[in-house]
Phi, psi and omega in degrees: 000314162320294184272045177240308188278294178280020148312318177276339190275357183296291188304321140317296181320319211278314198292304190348309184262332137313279196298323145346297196297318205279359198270234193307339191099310173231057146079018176266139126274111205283171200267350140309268161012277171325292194292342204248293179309326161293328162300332190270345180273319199285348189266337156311318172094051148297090207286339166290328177283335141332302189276349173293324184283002180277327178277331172322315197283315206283315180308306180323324187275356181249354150307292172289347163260357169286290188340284189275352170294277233270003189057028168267137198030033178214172167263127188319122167219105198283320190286311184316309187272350140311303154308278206276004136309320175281348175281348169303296182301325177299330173284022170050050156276098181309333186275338150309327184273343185273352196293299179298325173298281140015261170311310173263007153281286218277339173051020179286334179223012164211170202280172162282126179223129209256313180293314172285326171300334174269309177322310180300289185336300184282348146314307152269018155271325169303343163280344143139359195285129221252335181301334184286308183311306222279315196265327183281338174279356188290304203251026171267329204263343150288001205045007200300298192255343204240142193304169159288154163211073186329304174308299156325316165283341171287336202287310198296294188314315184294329197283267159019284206300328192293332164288304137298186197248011209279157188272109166261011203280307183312283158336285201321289185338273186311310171337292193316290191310018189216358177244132171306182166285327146335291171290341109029269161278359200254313157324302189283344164307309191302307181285359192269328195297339185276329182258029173258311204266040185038058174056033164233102203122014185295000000 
């Protein structure tokens, strides 16, 4: 049955890509076309053409919730662009889940959710995202929505830094003035211990 299914799909890529060669002549491909020749390679069991369409489809969704949060060339739908941020964000797009996160900390165009805003966030920090990093050491460290948690806003700000180019020494300070020595070392263990295990279990 496999090899059966890529056969066909072979066979597809091949007329696909003959009518390609063979069309108009001057060297436009339309973009059904494109899409079609990749789905069929990709139905073959290309594995590159596979993982393209998948960031195709994943991206697509984050697209399409750009769209209707902001109403560009569709009519504004908020619940429309929630959803597909969240099919996105499920599928581990850090930047749909920091996206999300976002939106339900602030609760300006969606109700406020403080518990899904955080679930998001640290998901997409644990994932390497640094704007998520930044903002989960914001609010360890104000307490706003979060009991404070100094060890944690430090950890989350080094880790941030370990990633980037960001100045963090002015933050660090104040942090350091507001923490024992104890919490101290213990912060810089989590992050030295997170960007030891190549960021995973931060």
């Amino acid at each position: 049955m496999k090899t059966m299914t890529r056969a066909i799909g072979l066979l597809i890529s091949f007329v696909i890509t003959s009518a390609v060669a063979t069309g108009s002549g001057n060297g436009s491909v339309s973009p059904e076309l494109q899409l079609q020749a990749l789905e069929a390679r990709a139905l073959s069991g290309n594995e590159k053409a596979q993982m393209k369409l998948a960031r195709m489809y994943l991206h697509g969704q984050v697209k399409m919730a750009q769209m209707y949060l902001y109403g560009q060339g569709v009519e504004r739908d908020v619940e429309k662009a929630v959803a597909w941020y969240s099919l996105a964000a499920d599928q581990d797009l850090a930047f749909a889940q920091h996206k999300l996160a976002r939106l339900y900390l602030e609760g300006d165009i969606v109700e406020q959710d403080i518990e899904k805003a955080i679930g998001w966030l640290e998901r997409a920090a644990d994932l390497g995202f640094i704007d998520a990093q930044l903002d989960l050491s914001l609010l360890y460290e104000s307490g706003q929505y979060l009991p404070p948690d100094y060890v944690s806003a430090y950890k989350w700000l080094n880790i941030a830094a370990s990633l980037s180019e960001i100045d963090i020494e002015s933050r660090q300070n104040q942090l350091e003035a507001k923490m024992s020595f104890l919490e101290i070392t213990r912060a810089k263990y989590l992050y030295r211990a997170c960007i030891y295990n190549n960021y995973r279990d931060c």
